[in-house]
N, C-alpha and C positions, 0 to 999 in steps of 0.2 A: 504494500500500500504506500500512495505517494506519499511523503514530510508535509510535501507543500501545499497538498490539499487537506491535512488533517489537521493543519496550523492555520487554515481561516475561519475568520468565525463564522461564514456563512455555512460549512461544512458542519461546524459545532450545533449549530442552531438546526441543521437537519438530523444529523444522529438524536440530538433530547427529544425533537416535537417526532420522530418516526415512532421513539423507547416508547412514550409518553400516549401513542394512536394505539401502540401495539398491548400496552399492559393497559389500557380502557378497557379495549376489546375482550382480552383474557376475562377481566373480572366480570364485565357485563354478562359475556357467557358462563360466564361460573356459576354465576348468583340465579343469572338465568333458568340453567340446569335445574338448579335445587327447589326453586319454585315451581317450575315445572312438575318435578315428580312430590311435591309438597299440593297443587292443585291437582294433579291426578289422585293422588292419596284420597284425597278432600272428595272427588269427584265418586272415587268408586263407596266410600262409605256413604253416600249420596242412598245410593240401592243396596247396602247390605250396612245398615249401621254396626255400630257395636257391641250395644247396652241393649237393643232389640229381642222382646221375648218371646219365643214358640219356636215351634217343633220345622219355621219353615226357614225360619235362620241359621238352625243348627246346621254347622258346618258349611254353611252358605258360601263363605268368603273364598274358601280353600278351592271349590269347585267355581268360582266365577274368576278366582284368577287364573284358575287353569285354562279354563276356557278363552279369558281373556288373550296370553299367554301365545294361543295362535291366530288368534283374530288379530289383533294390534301388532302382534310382530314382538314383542320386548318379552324379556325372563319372565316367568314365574318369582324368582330372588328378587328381579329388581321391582316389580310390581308389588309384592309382599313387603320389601322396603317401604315403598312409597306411600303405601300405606301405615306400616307402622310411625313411618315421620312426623304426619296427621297426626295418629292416636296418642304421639308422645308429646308435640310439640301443636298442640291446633291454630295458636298463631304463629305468623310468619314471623312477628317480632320477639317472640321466645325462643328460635332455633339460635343457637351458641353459636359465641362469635360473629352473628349477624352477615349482614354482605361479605365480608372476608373468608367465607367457609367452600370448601370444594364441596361437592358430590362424594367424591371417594375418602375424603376427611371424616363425612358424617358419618357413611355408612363403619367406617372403619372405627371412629372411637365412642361415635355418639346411641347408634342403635344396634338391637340385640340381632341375631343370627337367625337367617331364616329357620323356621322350622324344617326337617329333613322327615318327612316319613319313611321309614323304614319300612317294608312288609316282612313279615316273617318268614323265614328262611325254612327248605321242604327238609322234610324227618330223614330223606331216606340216605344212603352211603353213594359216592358216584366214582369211574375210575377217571373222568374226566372232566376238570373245572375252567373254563372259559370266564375270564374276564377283563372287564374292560371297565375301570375305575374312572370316576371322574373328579379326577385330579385336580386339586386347587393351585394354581399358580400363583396366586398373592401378587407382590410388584416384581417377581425374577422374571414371568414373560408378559402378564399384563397386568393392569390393574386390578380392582377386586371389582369395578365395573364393568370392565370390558370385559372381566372372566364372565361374570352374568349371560353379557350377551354373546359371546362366543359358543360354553358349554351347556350355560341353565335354561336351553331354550328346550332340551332331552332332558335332563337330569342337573338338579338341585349340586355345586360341584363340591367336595369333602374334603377336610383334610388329609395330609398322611397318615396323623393319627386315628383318624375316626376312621378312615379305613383298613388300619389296622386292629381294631376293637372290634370288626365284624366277627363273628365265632366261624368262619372259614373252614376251619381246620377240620370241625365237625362234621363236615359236608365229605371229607375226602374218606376214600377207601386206605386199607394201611399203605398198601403197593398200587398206588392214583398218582396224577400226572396234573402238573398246573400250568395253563396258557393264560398268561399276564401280560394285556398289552399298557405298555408305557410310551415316553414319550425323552428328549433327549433333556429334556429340562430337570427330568423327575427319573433317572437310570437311574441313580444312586439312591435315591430314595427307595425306589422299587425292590431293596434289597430288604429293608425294613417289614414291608408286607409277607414276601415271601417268608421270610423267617418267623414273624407272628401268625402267617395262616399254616405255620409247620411243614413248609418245603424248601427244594433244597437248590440252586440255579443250575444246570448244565449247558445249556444252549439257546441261541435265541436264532430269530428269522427276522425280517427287515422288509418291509412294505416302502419302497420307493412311488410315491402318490404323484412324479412328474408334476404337475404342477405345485410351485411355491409357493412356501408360505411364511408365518413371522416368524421374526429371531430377532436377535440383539447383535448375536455374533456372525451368524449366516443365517440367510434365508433355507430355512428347514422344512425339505419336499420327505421326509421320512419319519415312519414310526416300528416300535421297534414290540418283536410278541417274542416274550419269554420263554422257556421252556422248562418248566422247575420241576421237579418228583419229589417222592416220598417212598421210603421202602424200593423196594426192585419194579420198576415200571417203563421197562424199556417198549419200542412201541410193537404191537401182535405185528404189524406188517414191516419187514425188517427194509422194503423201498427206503433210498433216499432220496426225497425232493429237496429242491432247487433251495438255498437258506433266502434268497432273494428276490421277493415278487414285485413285480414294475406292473401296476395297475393304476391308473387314473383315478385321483379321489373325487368323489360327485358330492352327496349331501354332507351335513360335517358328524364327523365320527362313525361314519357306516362304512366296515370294513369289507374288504371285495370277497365274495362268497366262493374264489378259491381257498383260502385260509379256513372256510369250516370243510370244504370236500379235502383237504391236506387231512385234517384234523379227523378226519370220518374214516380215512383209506386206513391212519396208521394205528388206529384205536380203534376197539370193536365194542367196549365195555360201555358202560352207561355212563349218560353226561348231560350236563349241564353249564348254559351259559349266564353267568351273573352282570348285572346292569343290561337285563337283553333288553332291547327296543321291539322287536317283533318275534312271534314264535317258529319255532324250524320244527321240521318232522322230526322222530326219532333222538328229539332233545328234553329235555328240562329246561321251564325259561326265570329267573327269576328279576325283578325290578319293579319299583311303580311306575312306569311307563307302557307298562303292559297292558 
């Protein structure tokens, strides 16, 4: 950059009034945001208040944000926010820290955690467990808004922890086989789960999705399915496929349905996929999204 044009004042006088248009805008959108899902909040307790008595509110809210959720387009999380904001704060000049507050500030220090329904998990023993966790990235890949609407538009997304509290372990036969899909943010993490649902890593497979997607570090086109056991569970079909499948990703998190015919060829035993979105023949599905 020239000396000589960072030494006049007319230069001087463009860099403040550019900082000065740029950090308006920031805040106006910020404050903006927060109102926004502060009048939505406002809007949806409009037709399902809160204090409302009988048998035709009960659990009214739960099933109108779901519903909402595909109609509108936005999370389940973040609409269940939006509303708790309302319930906590009903004026706009009680919300902390006033105009100065982000969106992802509030939801972060100021309101509680969506609730996660859980469905209870099936009684019986499987040699095969499929899953596919929804992983909470926090601020390492995106915000805890943009996670909302990134993953909570299928599934409510969990911690490590809380995904390691599932009773997993139960589910597995002694000599069972676990297919764990993660992601490059969350490998190491991934070791945490395996270990608390009581299996053991051997090998993994690599879904290349060709088209890119977010990173910080590289633009990341891949996800990565584990292959953990327990006990002796080498696979009945002694084939080896490909560690590497190059399939195009379509909707977000719907894995290509060669990875379950892999998963069918080299296992004969009974199985089950966790966090399923839709039912398969000859499976067990478990999720509330079913």
């Amino acid at each position: 950059m020239s000396n000589e044009i960072q030494n006049q004042e007319w230069y001087q006088v463009l860099v403040d009034e550019c900082r000065a248009i740029i950090t308006e805008a920031v805040f106006t959108w910020r404050w903006a945001k927060v109102e926004g899902y502060w009048r939505t909040g406002e809007r949806i307790r409009q037709d399902c208040p809160r204090h409302k008595k009988g048998e035709h509110y009960q659990g009214k809210l739960d099933k109108l944000l779901s519903d909402l959720r595909v109609s509108v387009g936005i999370s389940e999380a973040t609409l269940w926010r939006a509303v708790a904001l309302y319930d906590k704060y009903p004026s706009l000049d009680q919300i902390p820290e006033g105009k100065n507050i982000s969106w992802n500030k509030l939801i972060t220090l100021y309101l509680p955690e969506p609730k996660v329904e859980i469905p209870k998990l099936p009684e019986g023993k499987y040699q095969v467990i499929l899953a596919d966790p929804p992983w909470m990235y926090g601020q390492e890949q995106h915000s805890k808004e943009k996670q909302d609407t990134v993953l909570e538009t299928h599934y409510p997304s969990m911690s490590t922890e809380k995904i390691c509290e599932l009773p997993i372990k139960e589910l597995g036969l002694d000599n069972s086989v676990l297919f764990l899909w993660t992601t490059s943010p969350k490998l190491f993490e991934s070791k945490a789960v395996i270990d608390a649902w009581g299996y053991e890593y051997k090998a993994s497979m690599v879904w290349d999705k060709v088209k890119h997607n977010v990173g910080y570090y590289v633009s990341v086109r891949h996800e990565f399915l584990l292959i953990c056991t327990r006990g002796s569970c080498l696979p009945d079909n002694p084939k080896l496929h490909d560690s590497v499948i190059t399939e195009e990703r379509t909707e977000h998190s719907k894995k290509p349905e060669i990875f379950y015919e892999i998963i069918e060829d080299i296992y004969k035993g009974k199985k089950i996929e966790l966090f399923a979105r839709t039912k398969r023949k000859n499976w067990d599905s478990w999720g509330n999204q079913l």
